[in-house]
C-alpha positions, 0 to 999 in steps of 0.5 A: 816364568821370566825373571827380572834383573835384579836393577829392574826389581829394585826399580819396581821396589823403589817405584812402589815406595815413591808412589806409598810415599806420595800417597802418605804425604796426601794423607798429612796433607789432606785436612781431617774431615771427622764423621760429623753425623756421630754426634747427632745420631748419638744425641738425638737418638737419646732424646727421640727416646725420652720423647716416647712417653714412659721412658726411664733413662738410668746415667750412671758414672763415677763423680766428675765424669758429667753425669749432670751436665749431660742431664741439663743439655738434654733438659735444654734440648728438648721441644714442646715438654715440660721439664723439671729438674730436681737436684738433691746434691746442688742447691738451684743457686749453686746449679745457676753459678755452674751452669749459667746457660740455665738462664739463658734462651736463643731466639731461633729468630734473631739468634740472640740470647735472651735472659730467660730459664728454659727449666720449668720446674727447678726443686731442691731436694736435700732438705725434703722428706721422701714423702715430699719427692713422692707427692711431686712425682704423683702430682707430675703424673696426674697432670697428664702433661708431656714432661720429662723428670730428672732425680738428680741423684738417686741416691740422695733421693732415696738417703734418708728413706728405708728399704720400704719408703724406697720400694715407694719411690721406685713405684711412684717413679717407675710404674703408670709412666706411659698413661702419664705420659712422663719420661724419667732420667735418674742419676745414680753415683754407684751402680752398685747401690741402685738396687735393681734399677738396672733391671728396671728401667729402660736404657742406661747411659754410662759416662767415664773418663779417663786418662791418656797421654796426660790428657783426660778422655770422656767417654759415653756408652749406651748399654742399653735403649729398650725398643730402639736400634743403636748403630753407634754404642760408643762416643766420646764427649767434651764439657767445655764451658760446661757444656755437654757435646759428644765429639765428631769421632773417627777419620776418612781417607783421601778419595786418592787412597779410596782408590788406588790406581793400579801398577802398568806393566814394565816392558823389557829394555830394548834387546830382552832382559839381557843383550845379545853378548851377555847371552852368549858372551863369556858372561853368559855361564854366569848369568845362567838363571839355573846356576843362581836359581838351581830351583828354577825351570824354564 
């Protein structure tokens, strides 16, 4: 095998870096085009499971971590459903102030924005007794009409009930879902203290937050979608202007990187690799591949 000078190595090297250097410099410029289609398969995928009737959907995670704004934009998403939120943490007063696209309807026509509430049923569950929640939910399901329930929260549903008044609620909520043809979201504060909700119901979304680099990250997982295959567990999401929208997520290369192009071979300069008086010159001793490689062997 030949060796190269040393000059045309570094030549080799250093055309390598260049073309490494062009290619990064591609990349900065080239501008960030995001995997658009997470968000939508993420969300719509959510939804496609509510739509099948007799879903449960468990949203757990810590306060502030969006929990109820995420149960809104899928209220507000859905077609063709009736759909009732009831809140036993914020009064409907309260909810409309933080949430003031509550009240508003986009004519798929026009575009506009109208003065309307897309909710159909807005109850307020702090000051009921659990034998009230429990009627609603029985008068929901005897109605046999598409609709889709949200308790938001569990926990403040279930506070002033007993172990037994909860084991009544879970099976007004939970069982004869499918012939109702009711689908139910429950929002839960602590996992911990939902008992065997976990077990029961069939997906469970998880929001968090966290911080990095001063800046907080929201994060959604879907641990589970009993009878649905998910391609993407993990998202992250933005609820700005109270909204909940789970962001574009991840980079594409250039197709200039997609394809690099191979290096052309480098043909010898002119006379071989070294001219006729260095081969048999006085220098010739010296450049002697087997003096400055002993190990190598023509």
């Amino acid at each position: 095998m030949d060796l190269l000078p040393s000059r045309l190595c570094c030549g080799l090297e250093l055309a390598v870096a260049h073309e490494g250097s062009q290619q990064e410099a591609a990349m900065e410029r080239a501008p960030v085009q995001p995997d658009t289609g997470l968000d939508s398969v993420m969300f719509d995928l959510i939804l496609k499971f509510l739509q099948t009737p007799g879903q449960v959907l468990l949203v757990q995670g810590p306060p502030g971590s969006g929990k109820t704004t995420f149960a809104l934009e899928i209220l507000n998403s859905l077609e063709e459903t009736h759909k009732i939120y009831a809140s036993s943490r914020v009064a409907p007063s309260r909810l409309r102030t933080q949430f003031p696209w509550i009240d508003e309807v986009i004519d798929t026509m026009s575009g506009r924005t109208a003065r309307a509430s897309w909710i159909d049923e807005l109850h307020d569950l702090r000051r009921v007794e659990p034998d009230t929640i429990f009627n609603q939910v029985l008068r929901l399901k005897h109605s046999k009409q598409r609709a889709v329930l949200v308790v938001d929260s569990w926990e403040g549903a279930i506070r002033n009930t007993n172990d037994e008044g909860r084991k009544m609620l879970e099976s007004a909520v939970l069982s004869e879902l499918d012939e109702s043809k009711v689908s139910v979201v429950i929002v839960v504060e602590d996992s911990r203290k939902a008992g065997d909700l976990g077990y029961l119901v069939d997906g469970i979304i998880t929001l968090d937050q966290s911080e990095l680099d001063g800046r907080r990250v929201r994060t959604i997982a879907m641990n589970k979608l009993r009878g649905f295959s998910v391609p993407t567990k993990r998202g992250i999401f933005s609820l700005d202007k109270a909204r909940f929208t789970i962001l574009p997520n991840g980079l594409r290369q250039p197709e200039s990187n997609l394809h690099p192009k191979s290096l052309e071979p480098v043909s010898s300069p002119k006379g071989g690799l070294f001219s006729r008086q260095q081969r048999h010159g006085p220098d010739a001793r010296r450049l002697d591949p087997e003096r400055i490689f002993p190990s190598h062997r023509r």
